[in-house]
Backbone as XML, in Angstrom:
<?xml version="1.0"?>
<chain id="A" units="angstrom">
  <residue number="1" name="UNK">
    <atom name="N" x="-1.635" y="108.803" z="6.893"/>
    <atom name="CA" x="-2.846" y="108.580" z="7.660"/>
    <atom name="C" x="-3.938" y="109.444" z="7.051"/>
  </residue>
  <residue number="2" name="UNK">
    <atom name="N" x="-4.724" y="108.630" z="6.726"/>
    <atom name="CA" x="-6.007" y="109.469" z="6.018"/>
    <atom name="C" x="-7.599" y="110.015" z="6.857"/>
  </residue>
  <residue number="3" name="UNK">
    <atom name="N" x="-7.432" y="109.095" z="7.623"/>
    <atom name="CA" x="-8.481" y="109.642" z="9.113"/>
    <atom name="C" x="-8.177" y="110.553" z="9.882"/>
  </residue>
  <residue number="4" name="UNK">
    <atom name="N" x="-8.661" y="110.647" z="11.368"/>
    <atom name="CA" x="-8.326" y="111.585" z="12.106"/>
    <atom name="C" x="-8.744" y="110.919" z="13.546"/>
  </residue>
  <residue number="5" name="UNK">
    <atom name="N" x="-7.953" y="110.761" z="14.617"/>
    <atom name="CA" x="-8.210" y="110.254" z="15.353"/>
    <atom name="C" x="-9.559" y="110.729" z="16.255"/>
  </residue>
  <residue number="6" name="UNK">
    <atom name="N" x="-9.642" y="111.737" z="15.986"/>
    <atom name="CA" x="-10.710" y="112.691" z="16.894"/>
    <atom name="C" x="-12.041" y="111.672" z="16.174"/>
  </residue>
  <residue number="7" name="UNK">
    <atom name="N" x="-12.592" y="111.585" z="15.440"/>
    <atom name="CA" x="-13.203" y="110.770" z="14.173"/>
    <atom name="C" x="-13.432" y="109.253" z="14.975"/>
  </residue>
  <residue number="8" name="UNK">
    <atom name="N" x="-12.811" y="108.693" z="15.926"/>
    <atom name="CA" x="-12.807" y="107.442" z="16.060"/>
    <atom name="C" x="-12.696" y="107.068" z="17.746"/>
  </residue>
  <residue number="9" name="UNK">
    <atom name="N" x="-13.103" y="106.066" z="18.438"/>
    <atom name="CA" x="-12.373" y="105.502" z="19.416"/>
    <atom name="C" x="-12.419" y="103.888" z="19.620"/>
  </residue>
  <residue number="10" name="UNK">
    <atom name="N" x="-11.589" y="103.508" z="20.463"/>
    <atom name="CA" x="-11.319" y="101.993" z="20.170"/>
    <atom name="C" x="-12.072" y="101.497" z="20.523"/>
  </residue>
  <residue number="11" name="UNK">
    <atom name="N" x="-12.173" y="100.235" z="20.157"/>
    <atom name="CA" x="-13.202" y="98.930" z="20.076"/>
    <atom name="C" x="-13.066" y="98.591" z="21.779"/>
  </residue>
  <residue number="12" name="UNK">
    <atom name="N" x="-13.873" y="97.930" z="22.398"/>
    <atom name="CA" x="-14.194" y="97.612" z="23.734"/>
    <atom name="C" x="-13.578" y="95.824" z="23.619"/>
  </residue>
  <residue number="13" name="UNK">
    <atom name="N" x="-13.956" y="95.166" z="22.665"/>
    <atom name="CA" x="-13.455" y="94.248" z="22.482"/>
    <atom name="C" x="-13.149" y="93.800" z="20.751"/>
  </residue>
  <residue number="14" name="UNK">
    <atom name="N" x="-11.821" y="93.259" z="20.742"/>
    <atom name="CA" x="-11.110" y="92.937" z="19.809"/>
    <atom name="C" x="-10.256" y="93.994" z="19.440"/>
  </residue>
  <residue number="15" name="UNK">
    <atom name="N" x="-9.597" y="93.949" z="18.314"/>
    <atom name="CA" x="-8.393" y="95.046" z="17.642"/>
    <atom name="C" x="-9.627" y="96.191" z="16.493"/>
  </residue>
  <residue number="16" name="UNK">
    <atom name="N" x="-9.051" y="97.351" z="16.810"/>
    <atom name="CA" x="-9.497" y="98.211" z="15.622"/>
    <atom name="C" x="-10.505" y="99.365" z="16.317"/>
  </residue>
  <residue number="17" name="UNK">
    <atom name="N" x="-10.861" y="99.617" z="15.374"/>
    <atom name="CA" x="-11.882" y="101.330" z="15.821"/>
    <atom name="C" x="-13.041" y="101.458" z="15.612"/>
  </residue>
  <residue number="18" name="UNK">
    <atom name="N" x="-13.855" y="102.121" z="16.168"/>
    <atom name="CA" x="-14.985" y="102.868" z="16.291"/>
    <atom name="C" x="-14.901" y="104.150" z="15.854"/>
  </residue>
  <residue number="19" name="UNK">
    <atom name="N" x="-16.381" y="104.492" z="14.637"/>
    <atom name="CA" x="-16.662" y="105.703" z="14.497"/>
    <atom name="C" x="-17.218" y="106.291" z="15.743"/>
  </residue>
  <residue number="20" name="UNK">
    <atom name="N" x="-17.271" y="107.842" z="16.077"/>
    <atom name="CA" x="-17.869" y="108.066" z="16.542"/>
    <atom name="C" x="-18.574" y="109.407" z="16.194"/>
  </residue>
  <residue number="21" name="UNK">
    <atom name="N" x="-17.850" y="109.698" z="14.813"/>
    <atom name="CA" x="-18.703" y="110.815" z="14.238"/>
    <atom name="C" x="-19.115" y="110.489" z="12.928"/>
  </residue>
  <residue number="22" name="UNK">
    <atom name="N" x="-19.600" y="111.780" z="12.075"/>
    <atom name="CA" x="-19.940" y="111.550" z="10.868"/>
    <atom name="C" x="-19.039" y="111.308" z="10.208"/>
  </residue>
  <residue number="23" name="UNK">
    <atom name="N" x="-17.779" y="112.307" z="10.368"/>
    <atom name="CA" x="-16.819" y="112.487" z="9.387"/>
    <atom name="C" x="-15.928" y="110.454" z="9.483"/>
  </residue>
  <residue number="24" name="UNK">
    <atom name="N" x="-15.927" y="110.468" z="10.603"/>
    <atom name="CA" x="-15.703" y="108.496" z="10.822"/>
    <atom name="C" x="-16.614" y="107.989" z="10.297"/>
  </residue>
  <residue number="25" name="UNK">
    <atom name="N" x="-18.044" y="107.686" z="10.367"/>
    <atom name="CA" x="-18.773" y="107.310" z="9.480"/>
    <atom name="C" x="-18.394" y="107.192" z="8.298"/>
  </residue>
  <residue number="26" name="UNK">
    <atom name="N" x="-18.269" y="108.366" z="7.670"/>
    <atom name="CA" x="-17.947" y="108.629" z="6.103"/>
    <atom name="C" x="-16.416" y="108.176" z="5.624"/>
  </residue>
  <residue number="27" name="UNK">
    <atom name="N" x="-15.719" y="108.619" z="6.711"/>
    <atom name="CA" x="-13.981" y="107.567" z="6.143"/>
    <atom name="C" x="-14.414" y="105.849" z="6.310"/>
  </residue>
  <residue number="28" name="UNK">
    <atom name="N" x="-15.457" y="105.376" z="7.052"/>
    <atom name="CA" x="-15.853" y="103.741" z="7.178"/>
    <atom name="C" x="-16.202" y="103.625" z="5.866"/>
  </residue>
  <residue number="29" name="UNK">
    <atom name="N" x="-17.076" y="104.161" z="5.594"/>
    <atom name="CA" x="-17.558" y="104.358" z="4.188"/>
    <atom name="C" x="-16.967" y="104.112" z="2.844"/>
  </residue>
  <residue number="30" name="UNK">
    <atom name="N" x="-16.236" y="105.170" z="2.871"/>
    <atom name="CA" x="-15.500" y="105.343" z="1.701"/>
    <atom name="C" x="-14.393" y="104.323" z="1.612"/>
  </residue>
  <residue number="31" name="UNK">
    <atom name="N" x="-13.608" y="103.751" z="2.908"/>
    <atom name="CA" x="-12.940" y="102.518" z="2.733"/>
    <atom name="C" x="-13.935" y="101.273" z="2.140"/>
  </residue>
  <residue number="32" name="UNK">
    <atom name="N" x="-15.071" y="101.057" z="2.791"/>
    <atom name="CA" x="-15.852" y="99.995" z="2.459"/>
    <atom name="C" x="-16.350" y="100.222" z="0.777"/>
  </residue>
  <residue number="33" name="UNK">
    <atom name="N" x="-16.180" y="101.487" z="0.020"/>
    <atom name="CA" x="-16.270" y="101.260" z="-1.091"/>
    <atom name="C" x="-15.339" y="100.830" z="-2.053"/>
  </residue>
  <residue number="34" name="UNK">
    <atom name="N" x="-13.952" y="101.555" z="-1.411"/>
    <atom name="CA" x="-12.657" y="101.339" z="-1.899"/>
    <atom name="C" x="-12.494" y="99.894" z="-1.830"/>
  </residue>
  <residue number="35" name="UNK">
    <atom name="N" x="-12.748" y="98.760" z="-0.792"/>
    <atom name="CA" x="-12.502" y="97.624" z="-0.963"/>
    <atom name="C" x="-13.980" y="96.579" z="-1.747"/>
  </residue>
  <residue number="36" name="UNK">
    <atom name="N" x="-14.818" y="97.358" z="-1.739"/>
    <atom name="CA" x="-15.683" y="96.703" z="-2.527"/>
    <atom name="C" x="-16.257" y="96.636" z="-3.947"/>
  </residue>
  <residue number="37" name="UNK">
    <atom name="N" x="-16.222" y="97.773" z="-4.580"/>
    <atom name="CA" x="-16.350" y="98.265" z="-5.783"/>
    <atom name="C" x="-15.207" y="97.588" z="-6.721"/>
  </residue>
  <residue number="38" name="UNK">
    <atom name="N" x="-13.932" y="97.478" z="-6.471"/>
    <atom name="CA" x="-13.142" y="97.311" z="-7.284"/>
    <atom name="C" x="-12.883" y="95.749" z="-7.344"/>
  </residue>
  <residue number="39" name="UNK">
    <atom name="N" x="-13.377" y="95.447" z="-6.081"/>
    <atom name="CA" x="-13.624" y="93.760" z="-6.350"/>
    <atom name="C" x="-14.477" y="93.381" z="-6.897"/>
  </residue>
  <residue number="40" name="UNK">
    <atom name="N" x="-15.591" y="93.638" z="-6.975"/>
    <atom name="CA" x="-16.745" y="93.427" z="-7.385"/>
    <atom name="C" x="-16.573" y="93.161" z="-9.253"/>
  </residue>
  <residue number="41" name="UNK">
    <atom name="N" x="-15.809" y="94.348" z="-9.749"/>
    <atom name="CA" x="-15.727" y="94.720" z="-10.494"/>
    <atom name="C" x="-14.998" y="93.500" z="-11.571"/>
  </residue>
  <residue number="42" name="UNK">
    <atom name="N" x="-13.765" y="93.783" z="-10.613"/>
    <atom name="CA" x="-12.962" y="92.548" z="-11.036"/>
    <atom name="C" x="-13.403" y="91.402" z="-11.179"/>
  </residue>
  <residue number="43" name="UNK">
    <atom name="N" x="-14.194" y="90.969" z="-10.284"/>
    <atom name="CA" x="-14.585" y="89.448" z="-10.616"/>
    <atom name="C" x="-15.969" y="89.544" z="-11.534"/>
  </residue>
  <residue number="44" name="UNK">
    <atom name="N" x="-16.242" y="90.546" z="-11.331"/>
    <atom name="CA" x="-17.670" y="89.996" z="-12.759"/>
    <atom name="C" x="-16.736" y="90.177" z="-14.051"/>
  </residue>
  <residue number="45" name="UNK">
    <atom name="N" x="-15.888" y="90.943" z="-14.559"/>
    <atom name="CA" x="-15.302" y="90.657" z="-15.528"/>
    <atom name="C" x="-13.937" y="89.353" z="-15.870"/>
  </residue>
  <residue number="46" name="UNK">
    <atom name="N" x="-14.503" y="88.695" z="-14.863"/>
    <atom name="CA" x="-13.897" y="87.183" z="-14.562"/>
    <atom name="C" x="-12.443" y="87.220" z="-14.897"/>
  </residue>
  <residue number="47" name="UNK">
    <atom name="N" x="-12.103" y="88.154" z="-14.036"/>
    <atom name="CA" x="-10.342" y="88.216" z="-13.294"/>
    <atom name="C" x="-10.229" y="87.534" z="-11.637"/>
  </residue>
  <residue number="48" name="UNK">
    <atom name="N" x="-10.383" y="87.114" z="-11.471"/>
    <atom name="CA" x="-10.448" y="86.795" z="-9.992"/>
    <atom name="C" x="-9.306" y="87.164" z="-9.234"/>
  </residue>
  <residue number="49" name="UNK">
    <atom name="N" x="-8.083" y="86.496" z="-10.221"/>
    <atom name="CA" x="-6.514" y="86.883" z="-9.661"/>
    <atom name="C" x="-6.746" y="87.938" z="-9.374"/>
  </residue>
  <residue number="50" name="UNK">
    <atom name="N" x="-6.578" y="88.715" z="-9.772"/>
    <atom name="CA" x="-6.473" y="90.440" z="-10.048"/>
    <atom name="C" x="-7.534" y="90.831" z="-8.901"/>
  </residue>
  <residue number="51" name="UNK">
    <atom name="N" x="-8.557" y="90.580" z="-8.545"/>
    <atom name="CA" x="-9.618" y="90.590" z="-7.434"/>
    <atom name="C" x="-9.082" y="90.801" z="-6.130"/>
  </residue>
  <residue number="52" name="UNK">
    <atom name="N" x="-8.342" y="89.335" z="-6.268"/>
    <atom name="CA" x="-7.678" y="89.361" z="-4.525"/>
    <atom name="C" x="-6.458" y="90.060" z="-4.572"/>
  </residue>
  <residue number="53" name="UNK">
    <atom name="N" x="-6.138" y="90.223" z="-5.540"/>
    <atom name="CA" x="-4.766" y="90.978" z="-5.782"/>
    <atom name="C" x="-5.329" y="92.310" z="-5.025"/>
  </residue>
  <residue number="54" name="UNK">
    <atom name="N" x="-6.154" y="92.668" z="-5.596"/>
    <atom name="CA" x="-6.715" y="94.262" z="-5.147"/>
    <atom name="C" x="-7.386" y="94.151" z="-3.429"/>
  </residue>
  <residue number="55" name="UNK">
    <atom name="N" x="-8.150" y="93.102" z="-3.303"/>
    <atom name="CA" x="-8.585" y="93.234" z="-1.989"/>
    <atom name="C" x="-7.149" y="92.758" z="-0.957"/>
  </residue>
  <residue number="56" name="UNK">
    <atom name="N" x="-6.287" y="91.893" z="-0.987"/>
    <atom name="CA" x="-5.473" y="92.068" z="-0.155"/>
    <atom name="C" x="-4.288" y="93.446" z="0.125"/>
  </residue>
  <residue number="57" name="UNK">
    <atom name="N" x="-4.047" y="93.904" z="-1.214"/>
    <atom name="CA" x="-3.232" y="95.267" z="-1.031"/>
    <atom name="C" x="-4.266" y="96.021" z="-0.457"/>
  </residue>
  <residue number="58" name="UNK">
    <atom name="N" x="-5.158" y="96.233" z="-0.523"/>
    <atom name="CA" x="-6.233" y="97.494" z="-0.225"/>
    <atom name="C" x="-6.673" y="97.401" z="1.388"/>
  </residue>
  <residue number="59" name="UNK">
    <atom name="N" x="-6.440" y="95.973" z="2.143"/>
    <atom name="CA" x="-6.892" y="95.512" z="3.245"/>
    <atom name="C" x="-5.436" y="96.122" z="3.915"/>
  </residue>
  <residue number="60" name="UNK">
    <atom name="N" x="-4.155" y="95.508" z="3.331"/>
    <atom name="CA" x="-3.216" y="95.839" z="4.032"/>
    <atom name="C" x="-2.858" y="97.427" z="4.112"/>
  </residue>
  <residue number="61" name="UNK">
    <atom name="N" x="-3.032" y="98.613" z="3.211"/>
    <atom name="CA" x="-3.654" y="99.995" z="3.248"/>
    <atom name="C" x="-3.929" y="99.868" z="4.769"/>
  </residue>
  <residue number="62" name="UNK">
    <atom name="N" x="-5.551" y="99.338" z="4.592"/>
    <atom name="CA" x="-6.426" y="100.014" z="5.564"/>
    <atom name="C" x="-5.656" y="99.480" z="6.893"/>
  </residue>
  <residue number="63" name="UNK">
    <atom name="N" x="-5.106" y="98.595" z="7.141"/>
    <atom name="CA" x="-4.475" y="97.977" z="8.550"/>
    <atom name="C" x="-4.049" y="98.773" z="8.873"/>
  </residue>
  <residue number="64" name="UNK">
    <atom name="N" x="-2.493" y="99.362" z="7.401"/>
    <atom name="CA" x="-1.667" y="100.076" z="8.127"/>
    <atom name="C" x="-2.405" y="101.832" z="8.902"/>
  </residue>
  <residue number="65" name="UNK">
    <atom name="N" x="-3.468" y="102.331" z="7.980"/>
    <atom name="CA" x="-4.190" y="103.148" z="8.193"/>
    <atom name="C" x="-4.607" y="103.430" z="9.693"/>
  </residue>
  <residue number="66" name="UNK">
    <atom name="N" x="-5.447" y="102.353" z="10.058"/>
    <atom name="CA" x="-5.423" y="102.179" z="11.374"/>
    <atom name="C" x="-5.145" y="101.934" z="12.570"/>
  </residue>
  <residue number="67" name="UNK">
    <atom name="N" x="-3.780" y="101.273" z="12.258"/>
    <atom name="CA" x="-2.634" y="101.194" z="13.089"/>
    <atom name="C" x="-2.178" y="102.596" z="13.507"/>
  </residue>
  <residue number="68" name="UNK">
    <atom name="N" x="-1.886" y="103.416" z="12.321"/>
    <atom name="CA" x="-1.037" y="104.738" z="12.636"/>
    <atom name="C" x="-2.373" y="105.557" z="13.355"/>
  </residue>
  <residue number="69" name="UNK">
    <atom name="N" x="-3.212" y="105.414" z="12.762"/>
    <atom name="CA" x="-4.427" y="106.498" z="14.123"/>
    <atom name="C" x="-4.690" y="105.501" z="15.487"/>
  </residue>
  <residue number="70" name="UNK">
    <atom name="N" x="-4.456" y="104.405" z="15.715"/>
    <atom name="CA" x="-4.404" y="103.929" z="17.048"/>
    <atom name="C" x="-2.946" y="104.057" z="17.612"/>
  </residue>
  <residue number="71" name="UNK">
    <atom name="N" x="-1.914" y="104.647" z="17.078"/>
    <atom name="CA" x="-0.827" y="104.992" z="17.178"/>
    <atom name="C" x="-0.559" y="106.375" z="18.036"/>
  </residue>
  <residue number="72" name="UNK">
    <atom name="N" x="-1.543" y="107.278" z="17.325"/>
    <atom name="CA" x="-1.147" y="109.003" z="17.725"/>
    <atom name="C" x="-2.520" y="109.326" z="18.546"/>
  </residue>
  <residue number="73" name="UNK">
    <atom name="N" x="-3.589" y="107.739" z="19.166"/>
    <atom name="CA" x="-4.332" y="107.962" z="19.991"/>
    <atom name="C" x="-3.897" y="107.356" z="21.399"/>
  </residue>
  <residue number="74" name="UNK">
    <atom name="N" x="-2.596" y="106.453" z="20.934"/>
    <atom name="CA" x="-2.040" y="106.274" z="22.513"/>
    <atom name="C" x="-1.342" y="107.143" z="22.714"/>
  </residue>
  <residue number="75" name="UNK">
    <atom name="N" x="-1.503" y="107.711" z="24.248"/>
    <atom name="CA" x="-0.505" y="108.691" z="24.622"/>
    <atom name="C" x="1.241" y="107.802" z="25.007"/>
  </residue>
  <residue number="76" name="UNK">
    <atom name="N" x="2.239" y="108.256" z="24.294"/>
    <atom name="CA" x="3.659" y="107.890" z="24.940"/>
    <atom name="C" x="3.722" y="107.919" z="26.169"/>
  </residue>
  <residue number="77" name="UNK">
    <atom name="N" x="4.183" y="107.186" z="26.871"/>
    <atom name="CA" x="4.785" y="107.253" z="27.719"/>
    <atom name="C" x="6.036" y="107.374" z="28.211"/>
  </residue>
  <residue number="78" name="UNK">
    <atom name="N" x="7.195" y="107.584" z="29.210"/>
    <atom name="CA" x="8.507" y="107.922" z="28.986"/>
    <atom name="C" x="9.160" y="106.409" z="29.933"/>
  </residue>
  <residue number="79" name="UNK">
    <atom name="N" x="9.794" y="106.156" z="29.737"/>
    <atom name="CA" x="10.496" y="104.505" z="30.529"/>
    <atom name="C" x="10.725" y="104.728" z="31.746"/>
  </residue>
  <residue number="80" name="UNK">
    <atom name="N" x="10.063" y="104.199" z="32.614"/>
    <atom name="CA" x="10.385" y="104.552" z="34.009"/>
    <atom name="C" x="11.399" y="103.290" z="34.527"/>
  </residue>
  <residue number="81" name="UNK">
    <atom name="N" x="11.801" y="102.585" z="34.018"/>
    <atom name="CA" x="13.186" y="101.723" z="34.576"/>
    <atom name="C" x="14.507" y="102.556" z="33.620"/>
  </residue>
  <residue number="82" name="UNK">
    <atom name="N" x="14.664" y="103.949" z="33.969"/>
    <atom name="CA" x="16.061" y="104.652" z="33.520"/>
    <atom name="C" x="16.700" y="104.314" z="34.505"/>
  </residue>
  <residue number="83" name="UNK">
    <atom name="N" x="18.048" y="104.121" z="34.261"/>
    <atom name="CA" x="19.535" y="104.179" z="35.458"/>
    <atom name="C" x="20.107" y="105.350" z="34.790"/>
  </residue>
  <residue number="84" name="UNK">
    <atom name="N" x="20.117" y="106.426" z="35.590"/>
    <atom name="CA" x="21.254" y="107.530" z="35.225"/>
    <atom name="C" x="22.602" y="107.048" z="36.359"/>
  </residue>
  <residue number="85" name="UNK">
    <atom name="N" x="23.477" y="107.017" z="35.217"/>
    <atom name="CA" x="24.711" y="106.922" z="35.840"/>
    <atom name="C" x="25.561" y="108.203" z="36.160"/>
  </residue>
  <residue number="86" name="UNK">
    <atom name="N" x="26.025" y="108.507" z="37.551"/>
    <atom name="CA" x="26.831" y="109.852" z="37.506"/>
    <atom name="C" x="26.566" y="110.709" z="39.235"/>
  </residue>
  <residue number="87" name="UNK">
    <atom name="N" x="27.334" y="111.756" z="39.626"/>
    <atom name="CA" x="27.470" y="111.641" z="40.705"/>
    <atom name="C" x="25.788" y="113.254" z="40.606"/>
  </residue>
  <residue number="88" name="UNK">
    <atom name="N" x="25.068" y="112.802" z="41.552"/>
    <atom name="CA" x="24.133" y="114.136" z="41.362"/>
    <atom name="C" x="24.350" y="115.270" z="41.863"/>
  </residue>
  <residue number="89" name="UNK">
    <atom name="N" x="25.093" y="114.999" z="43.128"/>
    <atom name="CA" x="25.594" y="116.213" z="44.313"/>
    <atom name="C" x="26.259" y="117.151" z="43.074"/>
  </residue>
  <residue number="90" name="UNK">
    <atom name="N" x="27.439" y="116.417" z="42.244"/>
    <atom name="CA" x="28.356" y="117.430" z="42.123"/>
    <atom name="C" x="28.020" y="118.758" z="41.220"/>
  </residue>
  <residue number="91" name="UNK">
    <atom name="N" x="28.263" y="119.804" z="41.292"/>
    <atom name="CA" x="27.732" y="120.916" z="40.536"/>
    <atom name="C" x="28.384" y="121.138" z="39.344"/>
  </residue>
  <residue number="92" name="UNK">
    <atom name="N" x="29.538" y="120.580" z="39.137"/>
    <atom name="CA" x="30.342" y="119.983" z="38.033"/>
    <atom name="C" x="29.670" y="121.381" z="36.353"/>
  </residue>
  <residue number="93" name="UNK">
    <atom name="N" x="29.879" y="121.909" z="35.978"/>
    <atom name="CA" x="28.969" y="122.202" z="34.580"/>
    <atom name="C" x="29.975" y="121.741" z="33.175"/>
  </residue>
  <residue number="94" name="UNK">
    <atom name="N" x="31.778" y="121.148" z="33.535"/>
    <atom name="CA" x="32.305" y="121.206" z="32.309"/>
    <atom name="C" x="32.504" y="119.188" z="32.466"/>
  </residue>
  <residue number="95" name="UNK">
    <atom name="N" x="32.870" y="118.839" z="31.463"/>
    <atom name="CA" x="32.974" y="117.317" z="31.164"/>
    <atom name="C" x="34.151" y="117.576" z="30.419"/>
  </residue>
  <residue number="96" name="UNK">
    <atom name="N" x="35.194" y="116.981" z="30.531"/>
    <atom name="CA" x="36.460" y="117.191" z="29.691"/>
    <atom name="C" x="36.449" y="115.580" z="29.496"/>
  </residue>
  <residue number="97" name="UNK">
    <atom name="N" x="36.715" y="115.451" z="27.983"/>
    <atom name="CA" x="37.332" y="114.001" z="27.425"/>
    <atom name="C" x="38.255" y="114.253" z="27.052"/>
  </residue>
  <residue number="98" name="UNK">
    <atom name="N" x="39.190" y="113.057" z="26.694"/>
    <atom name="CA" x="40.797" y="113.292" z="25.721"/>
    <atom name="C" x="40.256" y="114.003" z="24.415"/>
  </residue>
  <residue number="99" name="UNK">
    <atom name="N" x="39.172" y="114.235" z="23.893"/>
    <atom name="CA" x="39.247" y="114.810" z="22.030"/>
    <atom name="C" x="38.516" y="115.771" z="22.300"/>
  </residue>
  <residue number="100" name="UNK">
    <atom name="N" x="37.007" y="115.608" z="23.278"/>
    <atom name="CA" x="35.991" y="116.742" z="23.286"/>
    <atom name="C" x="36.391" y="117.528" z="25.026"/>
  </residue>
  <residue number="101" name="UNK">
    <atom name="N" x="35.524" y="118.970" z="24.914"/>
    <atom name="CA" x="35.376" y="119.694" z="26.152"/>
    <atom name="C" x="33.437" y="120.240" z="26.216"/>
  </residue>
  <residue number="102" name="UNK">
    <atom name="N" x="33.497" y="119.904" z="26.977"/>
    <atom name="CA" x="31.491" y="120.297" z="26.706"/>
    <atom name="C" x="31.293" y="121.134" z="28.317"/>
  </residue>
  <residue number="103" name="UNK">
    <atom name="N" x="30.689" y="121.833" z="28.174"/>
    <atom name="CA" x="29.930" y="122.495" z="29.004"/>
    <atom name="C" x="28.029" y="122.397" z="29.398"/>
  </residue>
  <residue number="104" name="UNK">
    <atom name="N" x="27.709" y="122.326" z="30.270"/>
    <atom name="CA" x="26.679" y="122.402" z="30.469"/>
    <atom name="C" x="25.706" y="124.043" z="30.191"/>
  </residue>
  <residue number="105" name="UNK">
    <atom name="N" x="25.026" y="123.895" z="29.309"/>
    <atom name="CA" x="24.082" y="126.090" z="29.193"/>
    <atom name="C" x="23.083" y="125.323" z="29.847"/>
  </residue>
  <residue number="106" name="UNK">
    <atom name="N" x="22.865" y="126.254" z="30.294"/>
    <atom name="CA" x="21.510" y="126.325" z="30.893"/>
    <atom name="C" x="20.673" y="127.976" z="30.667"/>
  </residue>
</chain>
């Protein structure tokens, strides 16, 4: 991940992000050169293949890019449909199996 989530917040409508600082500004930036310059490039020296070759790897980059900072800007949550199986009353601290013996530390 090459951004920073602090740098960004999500779009109100559709998928993807918002700058909301400079330093976001300037990572918008510098992606929009990364995917433009080298295309550009490519096709005036009349490669075209090689063009989209570069703009689709470079697009799929930036997806994954932004996926992982809309990733570590949702907070986890923990599964609230758990079933713990087991008796709660009992104060029990050892578990004996036929191979293992475990104790509970606390």
């Amino acid at each position: 991940m090459f951004g920073k989530p602090q740098w960004f917040r999500r779009k109100k409508v559709g998928w993807g992000l918002r700058p909301v600082t400079v330093q976001g500004w300037l990572y918008t930036a510098a992606w929009s050169a990364v995917l433009a310059l080298p295309f550009a490039t490519l096709v005036l020296r009349n490669q075209p293949a090689e063009a989209l070759i570069w703009l689709a790897a470079a697009c799929v980059l930036l997806v994954y890019d932004v996926r992982q900072i809309m990733a570590v800007m949702t907070p986890s949550q923990p599964a609230e449909d758990v079933l713990y199986i087991g008796d709660d009353e009992a104060s029990n601290e050892r578990l004996a199996t036929r191979n293992y013996d475990f104790r509970l530390r606390r």
